[in-house]
ModelCIF file with pLDDT and N, C-alpha, C, O atoms, coordinates in Angstrom:
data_MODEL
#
_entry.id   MODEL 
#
_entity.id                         1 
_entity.type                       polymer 
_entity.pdbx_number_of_molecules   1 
#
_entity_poly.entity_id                      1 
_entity_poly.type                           'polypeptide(L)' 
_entity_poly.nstd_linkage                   no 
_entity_poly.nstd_monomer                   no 
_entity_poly.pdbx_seq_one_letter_code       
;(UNK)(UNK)(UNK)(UNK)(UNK)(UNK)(UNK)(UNK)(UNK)(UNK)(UNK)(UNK)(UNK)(UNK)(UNK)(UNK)
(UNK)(UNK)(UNK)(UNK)(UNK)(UNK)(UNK)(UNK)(UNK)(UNK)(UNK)(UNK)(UNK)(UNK)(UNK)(UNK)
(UNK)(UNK)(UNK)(UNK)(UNK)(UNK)(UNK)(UNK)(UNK)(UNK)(UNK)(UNK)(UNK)(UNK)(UNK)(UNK)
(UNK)(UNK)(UNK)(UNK)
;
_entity_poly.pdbx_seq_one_letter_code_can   XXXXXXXXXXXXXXXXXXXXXXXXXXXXXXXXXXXXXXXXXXXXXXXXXXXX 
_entity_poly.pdbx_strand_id                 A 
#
loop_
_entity_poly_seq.entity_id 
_entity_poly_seq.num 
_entity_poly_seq.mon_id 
_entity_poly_seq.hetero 
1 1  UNK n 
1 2  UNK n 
1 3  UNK n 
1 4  UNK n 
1 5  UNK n 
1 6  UNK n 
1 7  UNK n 
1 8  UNK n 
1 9  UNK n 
1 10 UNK n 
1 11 UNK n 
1 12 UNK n 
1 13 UNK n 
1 14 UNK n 
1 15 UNK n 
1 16 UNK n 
1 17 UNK n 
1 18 UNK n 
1 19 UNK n 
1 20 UNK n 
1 21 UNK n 
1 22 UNK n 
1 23 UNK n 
1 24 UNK n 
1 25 UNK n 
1 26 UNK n 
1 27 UNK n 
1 28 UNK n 
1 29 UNK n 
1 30 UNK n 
1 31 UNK n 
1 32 UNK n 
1 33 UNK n 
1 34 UNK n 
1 35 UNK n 
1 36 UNK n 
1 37 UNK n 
1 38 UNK n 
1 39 UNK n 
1 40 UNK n 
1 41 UNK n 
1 42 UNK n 
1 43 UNK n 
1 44 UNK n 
1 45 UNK n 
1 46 UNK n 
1 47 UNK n 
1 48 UNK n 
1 49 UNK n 
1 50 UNK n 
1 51 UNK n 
1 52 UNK n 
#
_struct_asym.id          A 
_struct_asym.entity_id   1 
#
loop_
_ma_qa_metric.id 
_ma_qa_metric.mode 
_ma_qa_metric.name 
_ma_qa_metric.software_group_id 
_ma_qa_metric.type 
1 global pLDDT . pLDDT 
2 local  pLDDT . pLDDT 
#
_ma_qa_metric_global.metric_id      1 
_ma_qa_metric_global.metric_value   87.92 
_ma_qa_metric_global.model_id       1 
_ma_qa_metric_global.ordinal_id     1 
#
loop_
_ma_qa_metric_local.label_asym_id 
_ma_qa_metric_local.label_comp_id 
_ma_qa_metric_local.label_seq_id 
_ma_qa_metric_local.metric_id 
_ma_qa_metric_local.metric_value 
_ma_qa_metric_local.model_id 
_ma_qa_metric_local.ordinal_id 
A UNK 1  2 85.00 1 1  
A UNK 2  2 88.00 1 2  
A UNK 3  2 86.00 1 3  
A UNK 4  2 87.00 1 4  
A UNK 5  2 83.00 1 5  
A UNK 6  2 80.00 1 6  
A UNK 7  2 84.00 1 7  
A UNK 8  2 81.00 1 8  
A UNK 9  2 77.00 1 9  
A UNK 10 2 81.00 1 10 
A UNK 11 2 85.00 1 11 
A UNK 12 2 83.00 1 12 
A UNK 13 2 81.00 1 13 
A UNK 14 2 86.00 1 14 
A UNK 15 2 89.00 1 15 
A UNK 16 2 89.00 1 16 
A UNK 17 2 90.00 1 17 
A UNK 18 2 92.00 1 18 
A UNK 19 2 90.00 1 19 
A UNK 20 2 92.00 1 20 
A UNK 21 2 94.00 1 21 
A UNK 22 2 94.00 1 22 
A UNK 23 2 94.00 1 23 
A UNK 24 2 94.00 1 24 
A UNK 25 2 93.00 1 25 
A UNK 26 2 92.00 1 26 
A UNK 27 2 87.00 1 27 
A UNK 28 2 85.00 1 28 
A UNK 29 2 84.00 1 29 
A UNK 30 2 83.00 1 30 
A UNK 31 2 84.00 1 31 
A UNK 32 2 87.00 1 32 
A UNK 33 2 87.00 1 33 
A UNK 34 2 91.00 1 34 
A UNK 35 2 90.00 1 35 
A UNK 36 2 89.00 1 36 
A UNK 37 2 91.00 1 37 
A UNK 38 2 94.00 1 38 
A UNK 39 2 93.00 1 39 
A UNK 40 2 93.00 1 40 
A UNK 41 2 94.00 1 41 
A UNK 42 2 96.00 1 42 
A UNK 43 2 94.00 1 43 
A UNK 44 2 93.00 1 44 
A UNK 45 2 92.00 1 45 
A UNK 46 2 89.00 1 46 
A UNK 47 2 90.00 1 47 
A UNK 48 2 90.00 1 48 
A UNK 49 2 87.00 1 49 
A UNK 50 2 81.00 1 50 
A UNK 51 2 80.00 1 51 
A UNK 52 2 78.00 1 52 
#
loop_
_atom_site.group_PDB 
_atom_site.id 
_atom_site.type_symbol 
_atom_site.label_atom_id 
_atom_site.label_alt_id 
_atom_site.label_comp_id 
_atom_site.label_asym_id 
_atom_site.label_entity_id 
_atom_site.label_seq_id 
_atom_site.pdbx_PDB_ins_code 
_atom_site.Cartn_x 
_atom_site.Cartn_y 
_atom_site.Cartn_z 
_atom_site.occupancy 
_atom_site.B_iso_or_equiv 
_atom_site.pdbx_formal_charge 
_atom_site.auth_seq_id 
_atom_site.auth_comp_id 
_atom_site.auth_asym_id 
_atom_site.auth_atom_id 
_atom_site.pdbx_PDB_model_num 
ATOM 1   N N  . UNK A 1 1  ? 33.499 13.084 59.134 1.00 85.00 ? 1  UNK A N  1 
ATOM 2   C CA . UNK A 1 1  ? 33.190 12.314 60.297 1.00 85.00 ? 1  UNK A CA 1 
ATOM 3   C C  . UNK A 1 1  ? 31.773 11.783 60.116 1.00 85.00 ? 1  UNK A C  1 
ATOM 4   O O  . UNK A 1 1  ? 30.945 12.441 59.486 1.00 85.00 ? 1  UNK A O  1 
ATOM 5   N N  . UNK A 1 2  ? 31.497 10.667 60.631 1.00 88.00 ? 2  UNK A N  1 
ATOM 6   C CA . UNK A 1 2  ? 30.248 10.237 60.273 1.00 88.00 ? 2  UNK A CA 1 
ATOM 7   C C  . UNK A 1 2  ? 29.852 9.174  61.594 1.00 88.00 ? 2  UNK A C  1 
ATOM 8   O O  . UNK A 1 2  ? 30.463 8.258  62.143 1.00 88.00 ? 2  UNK A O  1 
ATOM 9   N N  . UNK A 1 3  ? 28.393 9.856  61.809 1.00 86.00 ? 3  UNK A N  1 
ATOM 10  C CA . UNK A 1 3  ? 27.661 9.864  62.833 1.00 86.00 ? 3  UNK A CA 1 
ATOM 11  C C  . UNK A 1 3  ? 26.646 8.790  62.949 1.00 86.00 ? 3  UNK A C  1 
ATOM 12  O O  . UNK A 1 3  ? 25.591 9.257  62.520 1.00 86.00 ? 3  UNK A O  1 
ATOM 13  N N  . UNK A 1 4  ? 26.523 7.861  63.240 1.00 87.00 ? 4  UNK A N  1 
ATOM 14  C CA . UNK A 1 4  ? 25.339 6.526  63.681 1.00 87.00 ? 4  UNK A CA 1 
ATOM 15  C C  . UNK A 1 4  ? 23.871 7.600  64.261 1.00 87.00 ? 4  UNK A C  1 
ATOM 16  O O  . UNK A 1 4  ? 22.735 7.169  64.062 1.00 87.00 ? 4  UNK A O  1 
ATOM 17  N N  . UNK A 1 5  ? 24.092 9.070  65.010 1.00 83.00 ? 5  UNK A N  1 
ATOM 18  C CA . UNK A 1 5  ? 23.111 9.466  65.562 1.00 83.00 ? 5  UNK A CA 1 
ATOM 19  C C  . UNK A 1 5  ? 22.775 10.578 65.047 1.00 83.00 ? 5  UNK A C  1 
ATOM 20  O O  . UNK A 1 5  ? 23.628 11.318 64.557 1.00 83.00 ? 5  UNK A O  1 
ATOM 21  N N  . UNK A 1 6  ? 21.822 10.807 65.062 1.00 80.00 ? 6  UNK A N  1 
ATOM 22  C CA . UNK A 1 6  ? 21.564 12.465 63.660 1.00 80.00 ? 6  UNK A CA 1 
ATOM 23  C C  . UNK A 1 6  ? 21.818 13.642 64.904 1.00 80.00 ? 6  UNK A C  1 
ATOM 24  O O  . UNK A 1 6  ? 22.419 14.701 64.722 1.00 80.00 ? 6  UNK A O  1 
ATOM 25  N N  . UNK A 1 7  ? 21.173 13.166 66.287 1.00 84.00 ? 7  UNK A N  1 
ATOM 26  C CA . UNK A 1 7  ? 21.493 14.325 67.312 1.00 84.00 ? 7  UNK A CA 1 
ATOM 27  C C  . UNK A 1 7  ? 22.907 15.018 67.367 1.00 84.00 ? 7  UNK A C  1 
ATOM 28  O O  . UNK A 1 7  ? 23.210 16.149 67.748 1.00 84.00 ? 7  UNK A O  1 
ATOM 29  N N  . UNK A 1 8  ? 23.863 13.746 66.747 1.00 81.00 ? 8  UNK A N  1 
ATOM 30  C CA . UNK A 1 8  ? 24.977 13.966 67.248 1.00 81.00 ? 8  UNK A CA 1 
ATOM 31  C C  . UNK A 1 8  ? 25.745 14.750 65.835 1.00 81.00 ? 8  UNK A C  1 
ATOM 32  O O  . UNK A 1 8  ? 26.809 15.368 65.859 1.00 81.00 ? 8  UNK A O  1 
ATOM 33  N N  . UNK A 1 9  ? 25.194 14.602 65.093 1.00 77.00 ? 9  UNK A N  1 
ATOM 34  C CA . UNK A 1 9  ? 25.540 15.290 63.912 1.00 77.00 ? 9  UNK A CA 1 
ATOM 35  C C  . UNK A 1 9  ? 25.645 16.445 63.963 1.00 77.00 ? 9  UNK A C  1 
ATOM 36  O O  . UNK A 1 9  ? 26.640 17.170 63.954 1.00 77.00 ? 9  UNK A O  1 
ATOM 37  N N  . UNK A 1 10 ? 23.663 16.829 64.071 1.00 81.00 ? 10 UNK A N  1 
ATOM 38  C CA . UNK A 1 10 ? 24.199 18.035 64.191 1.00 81.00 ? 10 UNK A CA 1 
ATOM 39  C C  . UNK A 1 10 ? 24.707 19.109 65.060 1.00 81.00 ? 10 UNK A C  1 
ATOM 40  O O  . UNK A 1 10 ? 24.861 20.321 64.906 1.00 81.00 ? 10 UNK A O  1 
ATOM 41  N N  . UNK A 1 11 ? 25.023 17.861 66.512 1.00 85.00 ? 11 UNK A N  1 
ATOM 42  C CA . UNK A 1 11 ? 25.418 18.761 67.499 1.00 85.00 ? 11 UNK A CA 1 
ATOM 43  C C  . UNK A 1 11 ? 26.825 19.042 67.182 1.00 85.00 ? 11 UNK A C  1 
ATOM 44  O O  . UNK A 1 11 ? 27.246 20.116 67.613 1.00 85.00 ? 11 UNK A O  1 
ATOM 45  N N  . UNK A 1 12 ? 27.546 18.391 66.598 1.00 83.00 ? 12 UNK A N  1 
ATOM 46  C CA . UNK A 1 12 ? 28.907 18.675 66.157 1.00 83.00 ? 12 UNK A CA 1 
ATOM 47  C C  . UNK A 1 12 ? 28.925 19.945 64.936 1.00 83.00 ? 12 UNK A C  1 
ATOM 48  O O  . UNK A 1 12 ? 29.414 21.074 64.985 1.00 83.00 ? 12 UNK A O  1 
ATOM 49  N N  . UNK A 1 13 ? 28.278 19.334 63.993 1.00 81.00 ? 13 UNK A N  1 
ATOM 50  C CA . UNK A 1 13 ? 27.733 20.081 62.884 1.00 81.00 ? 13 UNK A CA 1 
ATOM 51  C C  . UNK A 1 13 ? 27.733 21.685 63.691 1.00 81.00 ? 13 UNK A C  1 
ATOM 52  O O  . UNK A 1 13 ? 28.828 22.236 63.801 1.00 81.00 ? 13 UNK A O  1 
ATOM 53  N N  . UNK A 1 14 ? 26.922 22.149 64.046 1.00 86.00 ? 14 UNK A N  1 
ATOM 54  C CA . UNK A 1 14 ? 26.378 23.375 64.679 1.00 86.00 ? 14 UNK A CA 1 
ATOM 55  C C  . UNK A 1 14 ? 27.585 23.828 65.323 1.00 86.00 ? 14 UNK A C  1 
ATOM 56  O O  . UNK A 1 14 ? 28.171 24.804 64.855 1.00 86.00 ? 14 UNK A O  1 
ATOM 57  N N  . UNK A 1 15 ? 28.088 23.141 66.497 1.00 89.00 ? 15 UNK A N  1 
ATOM 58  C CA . UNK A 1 15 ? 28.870 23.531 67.463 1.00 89.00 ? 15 UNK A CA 1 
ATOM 59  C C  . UNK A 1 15 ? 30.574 23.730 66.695 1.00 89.00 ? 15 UNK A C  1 
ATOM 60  O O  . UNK A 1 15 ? 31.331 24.598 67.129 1.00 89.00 ? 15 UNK A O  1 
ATOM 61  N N  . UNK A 1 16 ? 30.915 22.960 65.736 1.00 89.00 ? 16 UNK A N  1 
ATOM 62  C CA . UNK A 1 16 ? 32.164 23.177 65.401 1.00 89.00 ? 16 UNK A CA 1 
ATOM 63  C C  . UNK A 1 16 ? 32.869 24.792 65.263 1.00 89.00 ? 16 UNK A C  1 
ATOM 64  O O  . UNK A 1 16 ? 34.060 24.969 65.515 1.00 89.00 ? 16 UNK A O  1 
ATOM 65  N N  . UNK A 1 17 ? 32.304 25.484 64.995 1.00 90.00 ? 17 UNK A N  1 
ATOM 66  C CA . UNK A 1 17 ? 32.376 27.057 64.286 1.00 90.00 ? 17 UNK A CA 1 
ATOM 67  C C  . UNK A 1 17 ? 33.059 27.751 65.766 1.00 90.00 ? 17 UNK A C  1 
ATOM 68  O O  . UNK A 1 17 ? 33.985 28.560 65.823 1.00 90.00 ? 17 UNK A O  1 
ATOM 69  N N  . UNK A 1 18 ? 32.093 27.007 67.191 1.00 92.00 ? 18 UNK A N  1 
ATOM 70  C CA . UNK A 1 18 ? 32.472 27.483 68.282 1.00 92.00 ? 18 UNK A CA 1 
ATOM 71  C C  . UNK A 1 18 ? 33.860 26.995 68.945 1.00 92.00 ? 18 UNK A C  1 
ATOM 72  O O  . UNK A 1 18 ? 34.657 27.699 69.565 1.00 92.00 ? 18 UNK A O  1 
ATOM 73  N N  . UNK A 1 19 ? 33.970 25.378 68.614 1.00 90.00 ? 19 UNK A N  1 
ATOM 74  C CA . UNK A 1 19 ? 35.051 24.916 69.069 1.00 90.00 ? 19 UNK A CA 1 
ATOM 75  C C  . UNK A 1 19 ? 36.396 25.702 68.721 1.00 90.00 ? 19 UNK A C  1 
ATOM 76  O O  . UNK A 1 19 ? 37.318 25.968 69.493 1.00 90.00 ? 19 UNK A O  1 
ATOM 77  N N  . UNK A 1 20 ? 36.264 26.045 67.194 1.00 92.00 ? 20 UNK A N  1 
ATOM 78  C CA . UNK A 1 20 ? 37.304 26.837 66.498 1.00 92.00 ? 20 UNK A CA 1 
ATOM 79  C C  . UNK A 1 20 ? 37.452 27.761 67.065 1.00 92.00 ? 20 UNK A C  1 
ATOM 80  O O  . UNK A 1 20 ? 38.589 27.823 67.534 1.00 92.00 ? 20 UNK A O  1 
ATOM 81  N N  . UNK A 1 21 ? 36.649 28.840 67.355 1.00 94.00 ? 21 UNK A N  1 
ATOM 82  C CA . UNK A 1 21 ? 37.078 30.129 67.998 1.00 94.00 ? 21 UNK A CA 1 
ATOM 83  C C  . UNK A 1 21 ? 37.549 29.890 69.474 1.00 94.00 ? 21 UNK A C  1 
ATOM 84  O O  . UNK A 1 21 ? 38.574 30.494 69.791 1.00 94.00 ? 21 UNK A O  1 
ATOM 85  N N  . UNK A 1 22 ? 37.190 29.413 70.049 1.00 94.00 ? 22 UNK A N  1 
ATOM 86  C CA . UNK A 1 22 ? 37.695 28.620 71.601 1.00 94.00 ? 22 UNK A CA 1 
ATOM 87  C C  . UNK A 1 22 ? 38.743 28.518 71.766 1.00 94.00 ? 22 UNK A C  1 
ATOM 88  O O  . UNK A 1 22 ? 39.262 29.271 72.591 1.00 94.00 ? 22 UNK A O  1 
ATOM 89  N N  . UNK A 1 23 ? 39.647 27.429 70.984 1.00 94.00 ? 23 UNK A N  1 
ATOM 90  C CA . UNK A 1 23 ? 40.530 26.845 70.296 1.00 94.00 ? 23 UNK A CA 1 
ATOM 91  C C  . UNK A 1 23 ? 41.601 27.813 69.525 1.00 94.00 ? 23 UNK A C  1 
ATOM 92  O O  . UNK A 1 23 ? 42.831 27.793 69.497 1.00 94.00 ? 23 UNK A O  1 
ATOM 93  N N  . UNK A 1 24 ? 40.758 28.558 68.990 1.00 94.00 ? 24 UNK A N  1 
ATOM 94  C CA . UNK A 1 24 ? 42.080 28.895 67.916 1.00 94.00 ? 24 UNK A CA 1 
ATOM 95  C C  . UNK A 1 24 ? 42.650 28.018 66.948 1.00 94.00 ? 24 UNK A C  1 
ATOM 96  O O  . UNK A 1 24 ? 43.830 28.270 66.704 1.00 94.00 ? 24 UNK A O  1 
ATOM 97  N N  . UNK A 1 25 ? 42.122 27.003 66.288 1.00 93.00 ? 25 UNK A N  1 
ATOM 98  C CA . UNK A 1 25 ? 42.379 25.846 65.833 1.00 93.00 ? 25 UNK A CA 1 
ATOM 99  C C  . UNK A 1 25 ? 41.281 26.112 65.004 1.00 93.00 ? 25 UNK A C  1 
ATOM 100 O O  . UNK A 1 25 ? 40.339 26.795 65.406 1.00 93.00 ? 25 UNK A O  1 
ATOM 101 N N  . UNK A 1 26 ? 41.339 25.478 63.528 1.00 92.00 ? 26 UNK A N  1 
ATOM 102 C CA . UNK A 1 26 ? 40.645 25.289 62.280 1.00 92.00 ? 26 UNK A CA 1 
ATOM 103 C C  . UNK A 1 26 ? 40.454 23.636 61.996 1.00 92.00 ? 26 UNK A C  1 
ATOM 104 O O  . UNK A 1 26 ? 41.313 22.913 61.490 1.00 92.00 ? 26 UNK A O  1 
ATOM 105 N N  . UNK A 1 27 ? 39.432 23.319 62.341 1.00 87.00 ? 27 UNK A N  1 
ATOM 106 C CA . UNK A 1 27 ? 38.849 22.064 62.161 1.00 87.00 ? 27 UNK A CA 1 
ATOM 107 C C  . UNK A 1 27 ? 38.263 22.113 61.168 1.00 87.00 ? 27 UNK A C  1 
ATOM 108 O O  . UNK A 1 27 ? 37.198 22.727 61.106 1.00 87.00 ? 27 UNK A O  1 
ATOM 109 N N  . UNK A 1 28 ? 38.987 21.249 59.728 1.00 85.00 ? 28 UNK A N  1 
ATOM 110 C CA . UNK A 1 28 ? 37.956 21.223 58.393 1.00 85.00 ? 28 UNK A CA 1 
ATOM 111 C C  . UNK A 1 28 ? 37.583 19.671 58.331 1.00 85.00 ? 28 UNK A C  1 
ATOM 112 O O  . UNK A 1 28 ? 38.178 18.764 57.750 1.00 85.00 ? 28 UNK A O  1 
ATOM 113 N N  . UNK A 1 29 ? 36.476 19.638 59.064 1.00 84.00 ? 29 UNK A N  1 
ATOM 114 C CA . UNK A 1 29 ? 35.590 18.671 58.851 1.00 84.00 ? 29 UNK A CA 1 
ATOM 115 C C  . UNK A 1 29 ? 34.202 18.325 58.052 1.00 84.00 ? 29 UNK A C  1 
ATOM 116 O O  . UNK A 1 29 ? 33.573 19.357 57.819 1.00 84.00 ? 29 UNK A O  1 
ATOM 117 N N  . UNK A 1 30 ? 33.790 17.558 57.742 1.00 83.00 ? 30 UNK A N  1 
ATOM 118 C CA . UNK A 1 30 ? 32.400 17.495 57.500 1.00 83.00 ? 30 UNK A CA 1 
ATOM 119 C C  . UNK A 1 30 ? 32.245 16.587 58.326 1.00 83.00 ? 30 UNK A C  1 
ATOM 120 O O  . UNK A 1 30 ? 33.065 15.860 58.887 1.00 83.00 ? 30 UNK A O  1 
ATOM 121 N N  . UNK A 1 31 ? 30.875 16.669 58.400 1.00 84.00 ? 31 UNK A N  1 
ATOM 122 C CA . UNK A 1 31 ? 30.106 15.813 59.642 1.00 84.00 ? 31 UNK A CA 1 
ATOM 123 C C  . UNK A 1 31 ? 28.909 15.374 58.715 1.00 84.00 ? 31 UNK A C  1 
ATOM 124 O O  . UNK A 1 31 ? 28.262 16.268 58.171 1.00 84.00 ? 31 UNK A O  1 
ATOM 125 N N  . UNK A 1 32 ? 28.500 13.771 58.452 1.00 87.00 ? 32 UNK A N  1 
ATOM 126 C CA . UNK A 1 32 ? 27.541 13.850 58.055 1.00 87.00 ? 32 UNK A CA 1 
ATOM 127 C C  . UNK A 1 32 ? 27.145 12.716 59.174 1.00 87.00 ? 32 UNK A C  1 
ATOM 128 O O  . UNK A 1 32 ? 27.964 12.459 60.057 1.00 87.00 ? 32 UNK A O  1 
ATOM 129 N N  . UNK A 1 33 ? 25.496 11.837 59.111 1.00 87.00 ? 33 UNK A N  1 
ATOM 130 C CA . UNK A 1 33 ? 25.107 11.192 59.036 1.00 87.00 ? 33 UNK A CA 1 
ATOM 131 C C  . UNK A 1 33 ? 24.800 9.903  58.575 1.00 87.00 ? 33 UNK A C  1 
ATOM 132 O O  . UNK A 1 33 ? 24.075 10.166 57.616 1.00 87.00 ? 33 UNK A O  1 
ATOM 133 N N  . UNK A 1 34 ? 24.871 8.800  58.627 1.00 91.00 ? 34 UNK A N  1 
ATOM 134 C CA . UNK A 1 34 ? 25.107 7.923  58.031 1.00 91.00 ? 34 UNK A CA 1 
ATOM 135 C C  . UNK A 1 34 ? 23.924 6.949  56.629 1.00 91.00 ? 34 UNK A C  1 
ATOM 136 O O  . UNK A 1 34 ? 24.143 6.143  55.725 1.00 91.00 ? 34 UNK A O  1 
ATOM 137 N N  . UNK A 1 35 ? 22.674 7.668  57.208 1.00 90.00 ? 35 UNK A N  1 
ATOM 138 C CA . UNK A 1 35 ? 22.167 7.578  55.912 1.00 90.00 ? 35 UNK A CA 1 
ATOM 139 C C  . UNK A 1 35 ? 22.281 8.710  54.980 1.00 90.00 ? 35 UNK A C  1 
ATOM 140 O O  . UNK A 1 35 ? 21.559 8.715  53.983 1.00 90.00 ? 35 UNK A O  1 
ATOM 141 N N  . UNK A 1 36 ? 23.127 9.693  55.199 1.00 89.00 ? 36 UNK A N  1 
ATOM 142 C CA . UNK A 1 36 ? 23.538 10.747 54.284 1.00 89.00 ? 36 UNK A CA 1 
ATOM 143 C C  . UNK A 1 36 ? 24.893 9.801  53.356 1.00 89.00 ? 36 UNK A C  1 
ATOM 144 O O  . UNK A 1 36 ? 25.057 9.859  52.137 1.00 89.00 ? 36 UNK A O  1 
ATOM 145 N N  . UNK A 1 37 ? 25.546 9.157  54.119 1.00 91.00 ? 37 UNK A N  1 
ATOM 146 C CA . UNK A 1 37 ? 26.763 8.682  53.472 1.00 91.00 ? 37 UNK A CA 1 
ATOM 147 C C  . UNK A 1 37 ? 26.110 7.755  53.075 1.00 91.00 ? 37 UNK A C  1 
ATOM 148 O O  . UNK A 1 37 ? 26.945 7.161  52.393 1.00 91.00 ? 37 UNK A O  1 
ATOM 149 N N  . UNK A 1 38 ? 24.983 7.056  52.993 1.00 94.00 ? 38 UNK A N  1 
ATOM 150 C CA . UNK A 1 38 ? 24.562 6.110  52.118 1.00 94.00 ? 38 UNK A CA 1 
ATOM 151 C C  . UNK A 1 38 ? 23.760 6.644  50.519 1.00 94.00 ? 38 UNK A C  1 
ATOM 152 O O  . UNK A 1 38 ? 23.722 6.216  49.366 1.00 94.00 ? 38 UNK A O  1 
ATOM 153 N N  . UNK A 1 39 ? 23.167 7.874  51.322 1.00 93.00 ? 39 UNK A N  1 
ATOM 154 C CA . UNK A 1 39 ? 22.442 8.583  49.882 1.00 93.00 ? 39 UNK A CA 1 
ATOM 155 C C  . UNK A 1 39 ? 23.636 8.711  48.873 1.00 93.00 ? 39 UNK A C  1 
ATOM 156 O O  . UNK A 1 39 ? 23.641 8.111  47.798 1.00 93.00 ? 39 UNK A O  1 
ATOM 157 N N  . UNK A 1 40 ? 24.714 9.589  49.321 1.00 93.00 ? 40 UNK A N  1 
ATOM 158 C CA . UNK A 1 40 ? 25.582 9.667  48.453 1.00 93.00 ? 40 UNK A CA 1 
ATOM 159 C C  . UNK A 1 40 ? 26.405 8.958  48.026 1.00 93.00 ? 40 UNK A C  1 
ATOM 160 O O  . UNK A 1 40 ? 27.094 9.353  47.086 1.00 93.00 ? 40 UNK A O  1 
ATOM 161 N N  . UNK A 1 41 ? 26.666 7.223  48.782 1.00 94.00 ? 41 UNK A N  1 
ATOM 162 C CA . UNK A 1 41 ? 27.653 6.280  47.731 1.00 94.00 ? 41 UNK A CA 1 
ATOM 163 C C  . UNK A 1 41 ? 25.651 5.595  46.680 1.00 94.00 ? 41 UNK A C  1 
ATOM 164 O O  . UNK A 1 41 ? 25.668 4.782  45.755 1.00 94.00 ? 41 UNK A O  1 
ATOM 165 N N  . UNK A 1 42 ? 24.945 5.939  46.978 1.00 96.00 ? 42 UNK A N  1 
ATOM 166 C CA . UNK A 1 42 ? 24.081 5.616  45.973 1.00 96.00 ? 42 UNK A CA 1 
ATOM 167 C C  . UNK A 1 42 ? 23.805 6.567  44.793 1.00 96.00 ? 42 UNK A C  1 
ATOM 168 O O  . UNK A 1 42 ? 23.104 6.176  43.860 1.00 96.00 ? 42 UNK A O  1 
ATOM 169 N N  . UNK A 1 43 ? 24.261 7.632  44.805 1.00 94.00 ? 43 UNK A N  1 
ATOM 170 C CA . UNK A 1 43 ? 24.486 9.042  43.485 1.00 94.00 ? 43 UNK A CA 1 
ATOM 171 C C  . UNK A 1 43 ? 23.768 9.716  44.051 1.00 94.00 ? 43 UNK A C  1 
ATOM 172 O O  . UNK A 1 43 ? 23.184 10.022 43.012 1.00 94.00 ? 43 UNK A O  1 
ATOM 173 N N  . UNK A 1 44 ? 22.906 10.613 45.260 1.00 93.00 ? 44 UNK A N  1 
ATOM 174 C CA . UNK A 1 44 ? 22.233 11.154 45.425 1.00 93.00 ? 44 UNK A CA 1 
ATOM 175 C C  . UNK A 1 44 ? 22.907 12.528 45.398 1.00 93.00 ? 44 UNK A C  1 
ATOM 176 O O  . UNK A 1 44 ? 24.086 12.711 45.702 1.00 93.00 ? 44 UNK A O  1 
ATOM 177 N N  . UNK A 1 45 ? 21.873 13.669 44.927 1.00 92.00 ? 45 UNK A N  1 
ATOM 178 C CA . UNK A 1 45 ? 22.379 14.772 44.678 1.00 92.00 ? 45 UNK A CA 1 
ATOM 179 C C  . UNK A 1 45 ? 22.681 15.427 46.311 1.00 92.00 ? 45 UNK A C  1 
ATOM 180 O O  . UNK A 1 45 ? 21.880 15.492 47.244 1.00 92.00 ? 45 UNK A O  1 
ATOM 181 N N  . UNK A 1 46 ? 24.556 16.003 46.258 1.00 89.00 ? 46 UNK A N  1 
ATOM 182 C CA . UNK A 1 46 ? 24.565 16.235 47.603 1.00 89.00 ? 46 UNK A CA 1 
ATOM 183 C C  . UNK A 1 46 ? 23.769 17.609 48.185 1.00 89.00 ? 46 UNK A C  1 
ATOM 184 O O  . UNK A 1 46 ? 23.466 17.760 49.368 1.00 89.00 ? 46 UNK A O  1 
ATOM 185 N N  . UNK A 1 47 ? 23.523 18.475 47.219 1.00 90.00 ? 47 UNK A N  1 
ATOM 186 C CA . UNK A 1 47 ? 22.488 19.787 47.598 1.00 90.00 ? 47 UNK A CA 1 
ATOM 187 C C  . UNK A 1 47 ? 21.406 19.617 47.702 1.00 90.00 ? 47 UNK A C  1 
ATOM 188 O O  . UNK A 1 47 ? 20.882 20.146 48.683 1.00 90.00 ? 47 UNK A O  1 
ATOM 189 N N  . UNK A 1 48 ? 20.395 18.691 46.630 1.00 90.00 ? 48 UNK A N  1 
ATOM 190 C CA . UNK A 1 48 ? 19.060 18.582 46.762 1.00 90.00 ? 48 UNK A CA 1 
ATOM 191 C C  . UNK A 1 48 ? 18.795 17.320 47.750 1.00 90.00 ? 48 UNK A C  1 
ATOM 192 O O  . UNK A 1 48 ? 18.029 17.681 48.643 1.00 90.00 ? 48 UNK A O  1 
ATOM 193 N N  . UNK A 1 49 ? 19.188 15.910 47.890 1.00 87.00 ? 49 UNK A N  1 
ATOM 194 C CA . UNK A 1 49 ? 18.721 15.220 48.557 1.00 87.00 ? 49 UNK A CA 1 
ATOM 195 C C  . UNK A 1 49 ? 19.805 15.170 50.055 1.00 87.00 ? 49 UNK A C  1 
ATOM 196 O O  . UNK A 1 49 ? 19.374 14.430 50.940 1.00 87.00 ? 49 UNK A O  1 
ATOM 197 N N  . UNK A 1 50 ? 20.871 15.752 50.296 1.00 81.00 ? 50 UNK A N  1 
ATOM 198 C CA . UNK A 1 50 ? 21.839 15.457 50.939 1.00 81.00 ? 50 UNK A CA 1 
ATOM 199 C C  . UNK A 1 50 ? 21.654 16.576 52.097 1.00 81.00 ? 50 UNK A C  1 
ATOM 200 O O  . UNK A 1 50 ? 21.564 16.228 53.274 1.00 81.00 ? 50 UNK A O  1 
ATOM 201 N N  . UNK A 1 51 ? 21.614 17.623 51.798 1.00 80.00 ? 51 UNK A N  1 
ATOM 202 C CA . UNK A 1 51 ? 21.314 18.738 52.674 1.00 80.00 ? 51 UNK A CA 1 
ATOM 203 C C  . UNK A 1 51 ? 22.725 19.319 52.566 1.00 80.00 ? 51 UNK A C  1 
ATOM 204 O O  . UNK A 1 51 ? 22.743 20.154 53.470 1.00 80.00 ? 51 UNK A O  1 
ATOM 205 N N  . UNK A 1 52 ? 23.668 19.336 52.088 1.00 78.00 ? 52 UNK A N  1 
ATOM 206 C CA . UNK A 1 52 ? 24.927 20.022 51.589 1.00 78.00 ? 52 UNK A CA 1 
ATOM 207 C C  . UNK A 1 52 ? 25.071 21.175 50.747 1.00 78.00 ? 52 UNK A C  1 
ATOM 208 O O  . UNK A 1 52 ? 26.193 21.585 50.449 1.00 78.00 ? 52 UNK A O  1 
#
């Protein structure tokens, strides 16, 4: 999923783990940011520059 707002990133980001247990439901998402999805269609390393 990819986010225009970094707040919103990582409010999803963070909060997903909770939705699941709530739920009972397994959400395999990633959530990034959208200059994250730009670092990486440019080769950026996704651990060192990506935060992955």
């Amino acid at each position: 999923m990819i986010h225009m707002c970094p707040n919103c990133h990582i409010q999803y980001d963070r909060y997903q783990p909770v939705i699941e247990k709530e739920y009972g439901v397994k959400y395999d998402m990633v959530h990034m940011n959208i200059a994250q999805l730009v670092a990486l269609s440019m080769g950026a390393d996704p651990y060192k520059v990506c935060g992955f």
